[in-house]
C-alpha positions in Angstrom: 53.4 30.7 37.7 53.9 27.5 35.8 54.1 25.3 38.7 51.3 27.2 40.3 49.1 26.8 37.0 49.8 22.7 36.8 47.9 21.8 39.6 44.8 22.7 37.3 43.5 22.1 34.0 41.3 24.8 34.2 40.7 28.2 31.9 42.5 31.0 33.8 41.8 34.6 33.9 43.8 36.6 35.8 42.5 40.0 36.8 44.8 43.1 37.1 44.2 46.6 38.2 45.8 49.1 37.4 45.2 52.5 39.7 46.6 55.7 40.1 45.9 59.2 39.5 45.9 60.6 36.2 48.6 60.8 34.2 50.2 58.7 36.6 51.3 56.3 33.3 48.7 53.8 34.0 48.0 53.4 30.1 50.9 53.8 28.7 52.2 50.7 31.6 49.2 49.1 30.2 50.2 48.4 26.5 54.1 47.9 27.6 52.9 45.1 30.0 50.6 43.7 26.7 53.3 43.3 24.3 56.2 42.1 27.1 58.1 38.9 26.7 57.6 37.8 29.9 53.9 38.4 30.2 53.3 36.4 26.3 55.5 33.9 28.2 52.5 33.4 30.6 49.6 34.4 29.3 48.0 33.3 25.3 45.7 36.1 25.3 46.2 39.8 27.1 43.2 41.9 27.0 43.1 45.7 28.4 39.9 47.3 29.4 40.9 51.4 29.4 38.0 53.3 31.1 38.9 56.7 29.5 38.9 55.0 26.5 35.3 54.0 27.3 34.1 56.8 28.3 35.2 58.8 25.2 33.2 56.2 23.4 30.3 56.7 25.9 30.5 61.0 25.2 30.3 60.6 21.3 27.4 58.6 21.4 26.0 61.2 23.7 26.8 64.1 21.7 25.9 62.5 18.8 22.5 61.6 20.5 22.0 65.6 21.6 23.0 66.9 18.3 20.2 65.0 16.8 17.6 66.5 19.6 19.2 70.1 18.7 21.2 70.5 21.8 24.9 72.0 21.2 28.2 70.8 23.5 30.4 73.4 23.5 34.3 72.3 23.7 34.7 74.4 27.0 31.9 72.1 28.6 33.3 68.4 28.6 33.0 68.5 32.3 29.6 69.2 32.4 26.4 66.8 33.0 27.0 64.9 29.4 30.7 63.8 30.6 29.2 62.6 34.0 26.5 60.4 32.5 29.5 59.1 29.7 31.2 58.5 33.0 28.8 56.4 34.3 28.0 54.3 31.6 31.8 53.5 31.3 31.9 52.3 34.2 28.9 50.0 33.8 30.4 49.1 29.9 34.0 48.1 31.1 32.2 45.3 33.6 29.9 44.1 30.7 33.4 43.7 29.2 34.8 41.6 31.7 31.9 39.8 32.4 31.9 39.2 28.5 35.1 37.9 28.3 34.2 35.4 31.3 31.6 34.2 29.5 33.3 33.5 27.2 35.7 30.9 28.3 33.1 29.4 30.2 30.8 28.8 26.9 33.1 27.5 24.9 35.9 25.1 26.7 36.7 23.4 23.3 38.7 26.6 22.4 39.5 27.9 25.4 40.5 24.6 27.8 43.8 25.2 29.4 43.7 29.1 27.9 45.6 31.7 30.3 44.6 35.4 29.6 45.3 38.2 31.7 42.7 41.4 31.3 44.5 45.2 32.6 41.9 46.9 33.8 43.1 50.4 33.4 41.3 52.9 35.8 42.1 55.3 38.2 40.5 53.1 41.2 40.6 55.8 43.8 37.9 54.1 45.7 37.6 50.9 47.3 33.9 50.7 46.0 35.4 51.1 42.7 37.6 48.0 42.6 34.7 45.8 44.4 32.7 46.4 41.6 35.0 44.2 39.2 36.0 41.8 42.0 32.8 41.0 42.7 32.1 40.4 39.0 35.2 38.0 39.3 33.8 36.1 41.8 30.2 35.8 40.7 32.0 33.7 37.1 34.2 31.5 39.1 32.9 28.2 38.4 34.4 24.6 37.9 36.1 25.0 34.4 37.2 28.8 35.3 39.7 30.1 37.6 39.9 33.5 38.2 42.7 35.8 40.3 42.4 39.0 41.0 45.5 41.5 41.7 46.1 44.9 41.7 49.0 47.6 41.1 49.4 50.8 42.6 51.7 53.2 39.8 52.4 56.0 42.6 53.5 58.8 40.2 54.0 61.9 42.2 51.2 64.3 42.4 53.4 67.2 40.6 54.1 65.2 37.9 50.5 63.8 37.3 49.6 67.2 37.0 52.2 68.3 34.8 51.2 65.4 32.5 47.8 66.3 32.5 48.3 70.0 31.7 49.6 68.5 28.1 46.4 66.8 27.6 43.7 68.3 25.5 39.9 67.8 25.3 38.4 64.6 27.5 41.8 63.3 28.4 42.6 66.5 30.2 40.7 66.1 33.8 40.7 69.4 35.8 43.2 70.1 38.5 40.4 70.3 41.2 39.1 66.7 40.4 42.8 65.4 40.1 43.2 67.1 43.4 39.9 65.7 45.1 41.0 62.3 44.4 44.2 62.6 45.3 43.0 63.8 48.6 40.4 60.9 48.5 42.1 58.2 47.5 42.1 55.1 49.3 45.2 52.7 49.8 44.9 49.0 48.8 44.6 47.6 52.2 44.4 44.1 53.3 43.0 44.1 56.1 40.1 46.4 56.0 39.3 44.4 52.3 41.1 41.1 52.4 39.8 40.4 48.5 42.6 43.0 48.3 45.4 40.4 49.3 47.3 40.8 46.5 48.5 44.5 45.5 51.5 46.3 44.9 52.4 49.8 45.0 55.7 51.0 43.0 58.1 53.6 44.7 56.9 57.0 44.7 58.1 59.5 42.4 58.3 58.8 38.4 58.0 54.6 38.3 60.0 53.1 35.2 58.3 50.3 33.9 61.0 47.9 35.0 59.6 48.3 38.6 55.8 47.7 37.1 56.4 44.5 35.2 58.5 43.0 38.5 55.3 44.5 40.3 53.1 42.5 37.9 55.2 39.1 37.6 54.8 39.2 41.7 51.3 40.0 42.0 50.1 37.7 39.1 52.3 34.9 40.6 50.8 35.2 44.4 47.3 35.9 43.0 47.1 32.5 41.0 48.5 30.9 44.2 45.4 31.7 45.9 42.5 32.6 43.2 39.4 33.9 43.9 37.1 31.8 45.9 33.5 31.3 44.4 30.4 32.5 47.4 28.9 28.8 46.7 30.5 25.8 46.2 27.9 23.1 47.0 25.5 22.2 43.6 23.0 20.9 45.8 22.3 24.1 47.7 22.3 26.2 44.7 18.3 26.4 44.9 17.9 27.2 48.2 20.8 29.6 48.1 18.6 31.1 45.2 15.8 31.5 47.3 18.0 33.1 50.3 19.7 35.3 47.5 16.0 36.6 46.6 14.8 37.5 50.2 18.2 38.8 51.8 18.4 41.0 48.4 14.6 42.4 48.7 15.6 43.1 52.3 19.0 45.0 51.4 17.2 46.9 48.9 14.2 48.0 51.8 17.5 49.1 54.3 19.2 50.6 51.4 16.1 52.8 50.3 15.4 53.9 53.9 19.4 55.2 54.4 19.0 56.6 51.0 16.1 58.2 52.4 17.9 59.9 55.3 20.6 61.0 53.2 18.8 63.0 51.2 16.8 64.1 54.1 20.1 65.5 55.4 21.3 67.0 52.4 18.0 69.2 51.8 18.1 70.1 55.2 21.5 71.5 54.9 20.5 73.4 51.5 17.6 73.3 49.7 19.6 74.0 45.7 21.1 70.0 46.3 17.6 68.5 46.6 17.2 67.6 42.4 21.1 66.0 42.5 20.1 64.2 45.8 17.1 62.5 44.7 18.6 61.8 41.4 22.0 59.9 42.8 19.3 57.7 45.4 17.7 56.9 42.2 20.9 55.4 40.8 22.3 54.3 43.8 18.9 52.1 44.6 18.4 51.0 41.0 22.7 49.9 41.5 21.8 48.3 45.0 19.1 45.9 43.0 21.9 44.3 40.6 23.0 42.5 44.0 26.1 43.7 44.1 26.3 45.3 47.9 27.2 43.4 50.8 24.6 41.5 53.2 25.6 42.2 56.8 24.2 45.4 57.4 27.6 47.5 58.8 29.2 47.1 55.5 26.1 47.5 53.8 25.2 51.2 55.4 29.4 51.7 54.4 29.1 50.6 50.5 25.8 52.7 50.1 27.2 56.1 51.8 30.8 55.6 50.1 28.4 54.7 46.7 25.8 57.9 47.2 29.0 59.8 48.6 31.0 58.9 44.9 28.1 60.0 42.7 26.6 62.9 44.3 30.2 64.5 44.7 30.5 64.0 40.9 27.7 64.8 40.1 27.9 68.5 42.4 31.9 69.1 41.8 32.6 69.0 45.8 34.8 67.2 48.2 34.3 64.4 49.6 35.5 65.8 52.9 32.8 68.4 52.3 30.0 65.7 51.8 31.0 63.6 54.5 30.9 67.3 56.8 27.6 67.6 55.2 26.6 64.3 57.0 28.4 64.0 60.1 26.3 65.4 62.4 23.3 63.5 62.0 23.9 60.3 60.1 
């Protein structure tokens, strides 16, 4: 890491994910790897972003909000339409947070020049789509006085024992077996070569992972990661006007394909029964209005892939099924 970090002068942030199922120790990991020799011997500043943490923020403001309007939460319905929406804006809060922190650096070099900080991001990550989202905020910052890396770290804590340690949670930080279950059944592997932004991940032993075996996970990753940082999409000044301009169009025209597939989905879904329409054309609503931050891809395979697996992620949340039941739903005529 030292020799690594020499051959710039620049700000570093180093980006780490954290993912696993709940329970799987991901938090508790978290605030060991914060206050470990070894990182503090790298890094000046160490920053975690918890999502739960986040959210639980997001539902009090909710309720708070509903109470005032005369509407009553009842402990037995945390899972209910309230915790999605807190869910949501979590997600969307924790990337303000990391783009904040960018910022940042980038705004004021005078305290900051030569500054290493390492931000956990501490989430369950199940999906790919999930862990774009914050790469792609890493990339969109990477500029000439800020490097950025980006690594992640699979804690594989056995199934049985996520669910063990979830059954001695109470209120919002207890997450029902059947969702624990869906995304262990939906979870998707780090893999290189399907997502090569995902270069640089570890995955502990299975079973109960001591945090030994996450802090040599980490010391690997964040080595290897600021070996190669994140690349930046543009790196010539000069076209920065005219990529502008080709920004604008190819995102007006991503947004016109995305709106027709949304279409079709929701075609398909209310075709297949009539109950889903509301929750259909309420997730194309948010998946379109997420499609025209920018953040999905331009060639049009991965495009149609990020707007299912996006629409696919929200709709099941929103509806409590599978995704194997959704993707069933669309099979035979998507």
């Amino acid at each position: 890491m030292n020799d690594s970090s020499k051959k710039t002068s620049n700000t570093l942030v180093s980006v780490l994910l954290l993912i696993g199922l709940p329970g799987s120790g991901k938090s508790h990991f978290a605030k060991c790897l914060e206050s470990s020799q070894e990182i503090r011997a790298l890094y000046k500043t160490v920053r975690i972003i918890e999502y739960d943490e986040i959210e639980r923020q997001e539902f009090a403001g909710i309720q708070s909000s509903n109470s005032r309007s005369g509407k009553i939460l009842s402990q037995g319905d945390v899972f209910c339409d309230t915790s999605v929406e807190a869910w949501r804006k979590s997600r969307k809060h924790a990337l303000v947070l990391l783009q904040g922190i960018f910022q940042s650096r980038v705004e004021n070099p005078e305290i900051f020049t030569n500054d290493h900080t390492l931000v956990i991001m501490d989430d369950n990550f199940f999906l790919r789509s999930m862990r774009r989202e914050v790469f792609k905020v890493c990339q969109s910052n990477v500029c000439e006085n800020l490097e950025i890396t980006f690594g992640l770290i699979h804690i594989d804590t056995s199934f049985e024992i996520c669910v063990r340690r979830n059954e001695e949670r109470n209120g919002l930080k207890k997450v029902p077996f059947n969702v624990i279950l869906k995304m262990s059944h939906n979870f998707e592997e780090a893999n290189a070569n399907k997502a090569p932004w995902e270069q640089h991940n570890f995955k502990t032993s299975i079973g109960e992972p001591s945090f030994i075996e996450v802090l040599r996970c980490a010391l690997i990753c964040l080595q290897k990661s600021v070996d190669e940082p994140v690349k930046a999409n543009i790196f010539n000044e000069q076209d920065l006007e005219n990529a502008a301009k080709d920004r604008s169009l190819t995102l007006r025209n991503k947004i016109h394909q995305t709106d027709i597939l949304l279409r079709n989905i929701v075609g398909i879904i209310c075709r297949r029964d009539k109950s889903y329409a509301r929750t259909a054309n309420i997730t194309k609503k948010e998946v379109l209005s997420f499609a025209k931050s920018g953040v999905f891809s331009s060639d049009e395979i991965s495009l149609r892939e990020e707007v299912i697996a996006r629409y696919s992620e929200t709709f099941c949340n929103n509806m409590s099924i599978s995704k194997e039941e959704f993707d069933e739903m669309l099979s035979l005529e998507l």
